[in-house]
TORNU-331572 format. One record per residue: residue number from 1; x, y, z of N, C-alpha, C in turn; residue in one letter. Coordinates in steps of 0.02 Angstrom, whole numbers. Atoms other than C-alpha are relative to their C-alpha. Example, Ala and Ser with C-alpha at 12.3 -4.5 7.8 and 13.67 -1.06 7.14 Angstrom:
2
REC / resi / n_c1 / n_c2 / n_c3 / ca_c1 / ca_c2 / ca_c3 / c_c1 / c_c2 / c_c3 / resn
REC / 1 / 45 / -59 / 0 / 615 / -225 / 390 / 45 / 60 / 0 / A
REC / 2 / -42 / -59 / -3 / 684 / -53 / 357 / -39 / 55 / 37 / S
# end
This chain:
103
REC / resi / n_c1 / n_c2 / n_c3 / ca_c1 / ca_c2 / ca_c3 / c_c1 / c_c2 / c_c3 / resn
REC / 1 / 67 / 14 / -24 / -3961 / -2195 / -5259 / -16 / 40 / 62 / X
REC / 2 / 4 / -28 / -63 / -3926 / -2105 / -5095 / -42 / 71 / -25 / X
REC / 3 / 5 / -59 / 35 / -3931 / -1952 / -5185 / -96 / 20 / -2 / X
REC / 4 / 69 / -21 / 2 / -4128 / -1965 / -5228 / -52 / -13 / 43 / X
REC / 5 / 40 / -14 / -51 / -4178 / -1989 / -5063 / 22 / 61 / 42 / X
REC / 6 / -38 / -51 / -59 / -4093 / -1839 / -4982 / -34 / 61 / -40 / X
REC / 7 / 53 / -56 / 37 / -4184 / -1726 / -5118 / -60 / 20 / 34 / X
REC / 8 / 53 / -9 / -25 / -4328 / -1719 / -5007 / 8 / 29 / 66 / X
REC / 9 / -11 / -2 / -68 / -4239 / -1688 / -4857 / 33 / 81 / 1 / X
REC / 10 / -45 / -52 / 12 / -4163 / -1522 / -4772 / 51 / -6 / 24 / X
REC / 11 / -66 / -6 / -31 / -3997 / -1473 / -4749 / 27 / 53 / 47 / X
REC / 12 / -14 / -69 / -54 / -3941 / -1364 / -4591 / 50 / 10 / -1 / X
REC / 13 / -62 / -46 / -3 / -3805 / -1247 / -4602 / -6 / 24 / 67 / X
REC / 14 / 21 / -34 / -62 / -3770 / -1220 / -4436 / 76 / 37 / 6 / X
REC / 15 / -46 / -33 / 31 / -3631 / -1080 / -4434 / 11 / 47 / 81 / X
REC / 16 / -24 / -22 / -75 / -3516 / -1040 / -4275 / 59 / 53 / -4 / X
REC / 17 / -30 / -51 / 24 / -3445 / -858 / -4303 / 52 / 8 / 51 / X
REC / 18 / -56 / 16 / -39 / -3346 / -898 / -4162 / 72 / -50 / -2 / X
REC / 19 / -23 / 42 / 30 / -3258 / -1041 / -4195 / 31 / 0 / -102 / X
REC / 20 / -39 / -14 / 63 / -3244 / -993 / -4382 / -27 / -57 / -46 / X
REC / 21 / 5 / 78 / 23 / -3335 / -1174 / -4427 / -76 / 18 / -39 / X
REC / 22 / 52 / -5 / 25 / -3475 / -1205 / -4555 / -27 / -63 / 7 / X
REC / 23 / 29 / 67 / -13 / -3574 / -1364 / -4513 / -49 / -15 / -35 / X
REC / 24 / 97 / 32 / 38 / -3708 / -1454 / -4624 / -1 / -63 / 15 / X
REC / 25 / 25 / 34 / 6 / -3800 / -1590 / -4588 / -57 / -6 / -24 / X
REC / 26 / 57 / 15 / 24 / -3939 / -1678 / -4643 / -17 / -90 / 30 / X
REC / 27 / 48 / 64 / -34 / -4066 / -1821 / -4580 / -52 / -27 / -54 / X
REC / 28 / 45 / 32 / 45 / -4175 / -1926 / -4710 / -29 / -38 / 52 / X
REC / 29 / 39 / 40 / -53 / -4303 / -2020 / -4607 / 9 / -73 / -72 / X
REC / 30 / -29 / 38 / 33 / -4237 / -2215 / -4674 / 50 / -7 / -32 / X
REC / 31 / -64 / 13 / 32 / -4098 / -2180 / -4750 / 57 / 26 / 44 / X
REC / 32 / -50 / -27 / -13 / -3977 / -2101 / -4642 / 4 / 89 / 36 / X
REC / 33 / -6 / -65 / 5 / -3903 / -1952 / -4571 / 72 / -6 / 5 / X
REC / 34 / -85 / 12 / 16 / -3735 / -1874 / -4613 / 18 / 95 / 31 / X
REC / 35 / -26 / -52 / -8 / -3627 / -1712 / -4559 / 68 / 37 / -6 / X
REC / 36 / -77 / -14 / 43 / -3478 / -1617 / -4638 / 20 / 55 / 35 / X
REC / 37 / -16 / -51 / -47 / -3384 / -1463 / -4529 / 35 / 39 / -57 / X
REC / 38 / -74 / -23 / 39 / -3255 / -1345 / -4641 / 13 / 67 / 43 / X
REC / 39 / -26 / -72 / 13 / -3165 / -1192 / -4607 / -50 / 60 / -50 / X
REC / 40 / 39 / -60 / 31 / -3233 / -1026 / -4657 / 12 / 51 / 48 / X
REC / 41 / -13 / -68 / -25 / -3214 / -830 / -4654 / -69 / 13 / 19 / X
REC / 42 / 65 / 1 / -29 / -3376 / -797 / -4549 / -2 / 57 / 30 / X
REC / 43 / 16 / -84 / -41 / -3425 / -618 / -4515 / -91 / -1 / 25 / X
REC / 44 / 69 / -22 / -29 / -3594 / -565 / -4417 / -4 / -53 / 92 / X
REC / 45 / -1 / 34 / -56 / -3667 / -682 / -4284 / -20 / -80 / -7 / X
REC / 46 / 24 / 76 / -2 / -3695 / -885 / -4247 / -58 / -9 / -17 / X
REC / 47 / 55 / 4 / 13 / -3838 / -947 / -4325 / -27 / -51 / -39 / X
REC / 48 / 0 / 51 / 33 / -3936 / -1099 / -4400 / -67 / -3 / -36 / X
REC / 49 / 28 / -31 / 52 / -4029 / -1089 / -4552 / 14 / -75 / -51 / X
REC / 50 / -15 / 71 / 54 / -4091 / -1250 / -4668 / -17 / 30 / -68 / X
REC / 51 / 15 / -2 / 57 / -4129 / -1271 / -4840 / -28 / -73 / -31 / X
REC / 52 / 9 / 74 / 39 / -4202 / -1392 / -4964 / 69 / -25 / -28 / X
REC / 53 / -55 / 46 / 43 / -4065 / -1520 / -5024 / 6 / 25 / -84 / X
REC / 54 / -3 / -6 / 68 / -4115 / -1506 / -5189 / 7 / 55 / -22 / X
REC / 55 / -22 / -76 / 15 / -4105 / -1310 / -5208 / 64 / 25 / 22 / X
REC / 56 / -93 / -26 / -16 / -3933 / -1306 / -5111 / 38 / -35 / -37 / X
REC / 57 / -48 / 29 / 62 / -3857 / -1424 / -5224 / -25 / 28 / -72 / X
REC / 58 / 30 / -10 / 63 / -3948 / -1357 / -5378 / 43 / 70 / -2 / X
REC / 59 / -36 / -68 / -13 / -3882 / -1193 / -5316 / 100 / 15 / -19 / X
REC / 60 / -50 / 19 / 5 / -3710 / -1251 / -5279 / 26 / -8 / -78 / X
REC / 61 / -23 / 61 / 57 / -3669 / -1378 / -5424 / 3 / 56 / -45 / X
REC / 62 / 0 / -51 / 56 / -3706 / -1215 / -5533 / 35 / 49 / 5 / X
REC / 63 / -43 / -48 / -24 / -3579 / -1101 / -5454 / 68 / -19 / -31 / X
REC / 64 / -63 / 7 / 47 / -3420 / -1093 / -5586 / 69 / 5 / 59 / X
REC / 65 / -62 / 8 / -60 / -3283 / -1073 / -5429 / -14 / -30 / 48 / X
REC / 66 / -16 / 56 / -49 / -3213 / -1173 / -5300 / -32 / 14 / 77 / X
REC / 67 / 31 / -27 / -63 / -3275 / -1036 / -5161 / -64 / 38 / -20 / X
REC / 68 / 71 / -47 / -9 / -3424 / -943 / -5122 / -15 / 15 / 41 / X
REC / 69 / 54 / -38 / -85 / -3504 / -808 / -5018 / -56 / -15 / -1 / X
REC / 70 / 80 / 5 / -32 / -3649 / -827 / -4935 / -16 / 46 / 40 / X
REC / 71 / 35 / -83 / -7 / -3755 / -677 / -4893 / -53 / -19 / 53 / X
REC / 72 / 78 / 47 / -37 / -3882 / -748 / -4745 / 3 / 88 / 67 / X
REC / 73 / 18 / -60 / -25 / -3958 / -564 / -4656 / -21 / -40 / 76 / X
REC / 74 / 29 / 22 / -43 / -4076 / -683 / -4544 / -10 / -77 / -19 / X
REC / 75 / 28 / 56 / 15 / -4139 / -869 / -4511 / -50 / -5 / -50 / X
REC / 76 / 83 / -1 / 52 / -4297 / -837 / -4607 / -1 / 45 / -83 / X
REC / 77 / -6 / -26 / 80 / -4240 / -730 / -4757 / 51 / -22 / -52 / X
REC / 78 / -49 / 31 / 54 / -4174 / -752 / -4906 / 59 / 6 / -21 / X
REC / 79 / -92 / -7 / -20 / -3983 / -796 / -4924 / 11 / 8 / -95 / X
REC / 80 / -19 / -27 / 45 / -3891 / -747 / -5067 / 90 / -44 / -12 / X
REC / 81 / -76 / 22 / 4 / -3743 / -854 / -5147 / 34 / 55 / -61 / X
REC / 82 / -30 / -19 / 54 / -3615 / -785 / -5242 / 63 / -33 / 1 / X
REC / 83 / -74 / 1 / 5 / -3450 / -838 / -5337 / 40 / 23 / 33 / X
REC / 84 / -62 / -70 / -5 / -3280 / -772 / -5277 / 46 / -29 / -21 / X
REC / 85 / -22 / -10 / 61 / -3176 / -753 / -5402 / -2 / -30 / -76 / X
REC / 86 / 16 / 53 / 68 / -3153 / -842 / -5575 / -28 / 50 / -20 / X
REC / 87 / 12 / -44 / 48 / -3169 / -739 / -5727 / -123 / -6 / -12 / X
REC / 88 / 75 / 4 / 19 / -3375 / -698 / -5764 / -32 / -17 / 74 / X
REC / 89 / 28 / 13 / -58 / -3410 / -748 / -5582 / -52 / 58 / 23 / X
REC / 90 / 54 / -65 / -10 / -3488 / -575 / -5548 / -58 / 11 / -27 / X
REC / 91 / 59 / -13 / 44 / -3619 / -592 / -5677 / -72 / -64 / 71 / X
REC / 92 / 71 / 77 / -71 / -3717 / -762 / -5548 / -5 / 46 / 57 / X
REC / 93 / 27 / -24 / -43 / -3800 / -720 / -5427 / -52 / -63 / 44 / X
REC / 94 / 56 / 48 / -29 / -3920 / -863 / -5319 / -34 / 5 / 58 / X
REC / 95 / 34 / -25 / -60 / -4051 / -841 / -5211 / -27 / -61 / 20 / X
REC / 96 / 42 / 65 / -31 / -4120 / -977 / -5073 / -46 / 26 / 42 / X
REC / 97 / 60 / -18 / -51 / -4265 / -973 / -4974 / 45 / -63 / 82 / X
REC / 98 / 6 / 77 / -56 / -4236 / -1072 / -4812 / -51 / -6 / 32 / X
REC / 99 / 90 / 56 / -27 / -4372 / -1184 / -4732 / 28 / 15 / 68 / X
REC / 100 / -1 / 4 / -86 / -4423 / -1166 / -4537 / 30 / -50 / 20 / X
REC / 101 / -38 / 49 / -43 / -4323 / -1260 / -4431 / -53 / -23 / 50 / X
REC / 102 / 40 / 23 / -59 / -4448 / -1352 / -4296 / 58 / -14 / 79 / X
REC / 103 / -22 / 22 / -60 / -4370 / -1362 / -4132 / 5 / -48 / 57 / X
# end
């Protein structure tokens, strides 16, 4: 049930090229907010960049391997997932838009 209120909501990747850490959270106004940290190979610079819920999991959930790059140039343009490795992985390709962040 959680699930189809968070569809509406965004999720911020906030990504510390220092540290090496990938952070998402997310905030539903009534339901909650939640935040997950992992490890990650992180090249370029620190930077935080949301998305719709429902297009990063739509995105995700459809990605045949366990990892994936992520291609993000700027906050405001469009990021680019890809597989890595797993046979046929090279053929996907996914593109996200991310939404303005308000400050």
């Amino acid at each position: 049930m959680l699930n189809l209120f968070l569809l509406d909501a965004l999720v911020k990747f906030s990504i510390d090229s220092e540290a090496q850490i990938l952070s998402l959270s997310v905030e539903a106004q009534d339901v909650g907010s939640g935040r997950e940290s992992i490890q990650a190979q992180i090249t370029g610079d620190s930077l935080e960049i949301a998305f719709s819920v429902k297009y990063a999991m739509d995105s995700l959930k459809n990605i045949p391997t366990e990892n994936v790059t992520i291609k993000i140039d700027s906050a405001t343009t469009p990021v680019i997932l890809v597989p890595l490795g797993g046979s046929g992985s090279s053929d996907i390709i996914h593109l996200l838009m991310p939404m303005h962040l308000k400050n």
